[in-house]
Residue, then its C-alpha position, 0 to 999 in steps of 0.5 A: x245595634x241595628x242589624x239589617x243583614x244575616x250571611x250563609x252561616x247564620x242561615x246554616x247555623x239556624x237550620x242546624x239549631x234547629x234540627x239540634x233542637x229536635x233531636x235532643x228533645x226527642x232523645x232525652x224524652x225517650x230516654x228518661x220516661x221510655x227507659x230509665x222511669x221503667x227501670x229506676x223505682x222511687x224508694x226501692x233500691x233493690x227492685x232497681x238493681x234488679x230491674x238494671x241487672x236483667x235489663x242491663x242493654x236497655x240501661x246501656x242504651x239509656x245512658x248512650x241517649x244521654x250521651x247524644x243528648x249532651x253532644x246536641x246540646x253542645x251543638x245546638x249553643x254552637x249554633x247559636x253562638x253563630x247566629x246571635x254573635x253579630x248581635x252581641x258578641x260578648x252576651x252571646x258567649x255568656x248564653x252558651x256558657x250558661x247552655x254548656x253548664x247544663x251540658x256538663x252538668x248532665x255528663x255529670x249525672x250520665x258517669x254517675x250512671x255507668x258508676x252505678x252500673x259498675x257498682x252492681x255488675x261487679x263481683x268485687x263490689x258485691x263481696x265489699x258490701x252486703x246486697x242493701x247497703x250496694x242497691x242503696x250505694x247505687x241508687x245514690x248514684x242513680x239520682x241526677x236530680x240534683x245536677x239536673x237542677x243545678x245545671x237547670x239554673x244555668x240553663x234558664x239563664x243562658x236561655x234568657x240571655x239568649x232570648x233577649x238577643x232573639x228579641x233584640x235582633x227581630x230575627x224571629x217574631x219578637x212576641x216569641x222572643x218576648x215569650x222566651x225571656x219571660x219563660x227562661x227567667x221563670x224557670x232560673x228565679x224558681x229554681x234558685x228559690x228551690x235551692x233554698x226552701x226545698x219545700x218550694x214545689x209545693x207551691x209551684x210543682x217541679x214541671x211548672x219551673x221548666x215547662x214553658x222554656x221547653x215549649x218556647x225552645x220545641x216552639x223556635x226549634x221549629x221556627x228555626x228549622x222550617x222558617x229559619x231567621x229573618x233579615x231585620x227591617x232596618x230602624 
């Protein structure tokens, strides 16, 4: 399918894709290595009650950020859910189911976050079980690692989809597409290797699964946002 025209809404919708980008890019960086990094220690459950405890706003706030993450992801695969369906209604679908998967799959981990909360507040709790085994029921919660890297495969794969109807619309410049589909594809073959051999990352380190498909999305958001899409020569 050749496409030689874009309307208002696919023009909107790409600035809104954009911004979206951004904004949760931004959000869940600062939120995970500005706030939950500072208080949650690796291997120590009781120092991460602690740290929770005496910082419960700054917890809070963490797990708001999360929340807003989730709501601009939502947005974003809405947007973009616009822009490509004239391309291929049914594959655009399919990349923001994949998108939505990742989305409530980091909801997920963020109840898990106010479960822990109310594990360690609650008084109830702290009569129930003894102060070890609540820090180390808590921290079980704590842990969205797992979710993320369900909701990770999902992701790649919605991106891969999504970056192949990039590339097939020339909306953008194809080699940034092209770059897209070999990022979000890498991303989805190494995290589903890592369901199996649990040892993978040390062949591959756990930020070279998803760190190309972030940089082409930082890369497309800004395209999106300042130079939005492109009319497609007509073949």
């Amino acid at each position: 399918m050749t496409i030689s025209t874009i309307d208002e809404s696919q023009r909107t919708a790409a600035r809104i894709a954009g911004l979206a980008c951004l904004i949760s890019f931004i959000t869940v960086v600062a939120v995970n290595f500005g706030i939950f990094a500072r208080l949650i220690i690796g291997g120590n459950p009781a120092e991460t009650a602690r740290n929770i405890l005496a910082h419960e706003t700054l917890f809070r706030i963490g797990v708001a950020g999360d929340m807003v993450y989730c709501v601009g992801v939502v947005v974003l695969l809405t947007a973009l859910y616009v822009i490509l369906k004239p391309v291929s209604q049914t594959l655009a679908l399919l990349a923001a189911f994949g998108r939505l998967i990742h989305a409530l799959t980091w909801l997920l981990a963020t109840l898990n976050l106010f479960t822990a909360l109310r594990l360690l507040s609650d008084a109830d709790y702290s009569r129930v079980f003894g102060p070890e085994q609540l820090s180390a029921l808590a921290r079980l919660y704590l842990r969205g690692f797992d979710a993320y890297y369900v909701g990770l495969l999902f992701w790649g794969l919605g991106a891969t989809v999504g970056s192949y109807l990039w590339f097939k619309s020339n909306y953008i410049p194809r080699a940034l597409a092209a770059f897209g589909v070999i990022s979000s594809a890498w991303c989805a073959a190494c995290t589903f290797v890592f369901y199996i051999f649990p040892h993978f990352p040390k062949v591959v380190n756990l930020w070279w699964f998803d760190s190309p498909m972030a940089i082409f999305e930082l890369a497309l958001s800004f395209w999106l946002l300042f130079k939005g899409i492109r009319i497609p020569h007509v073949e």
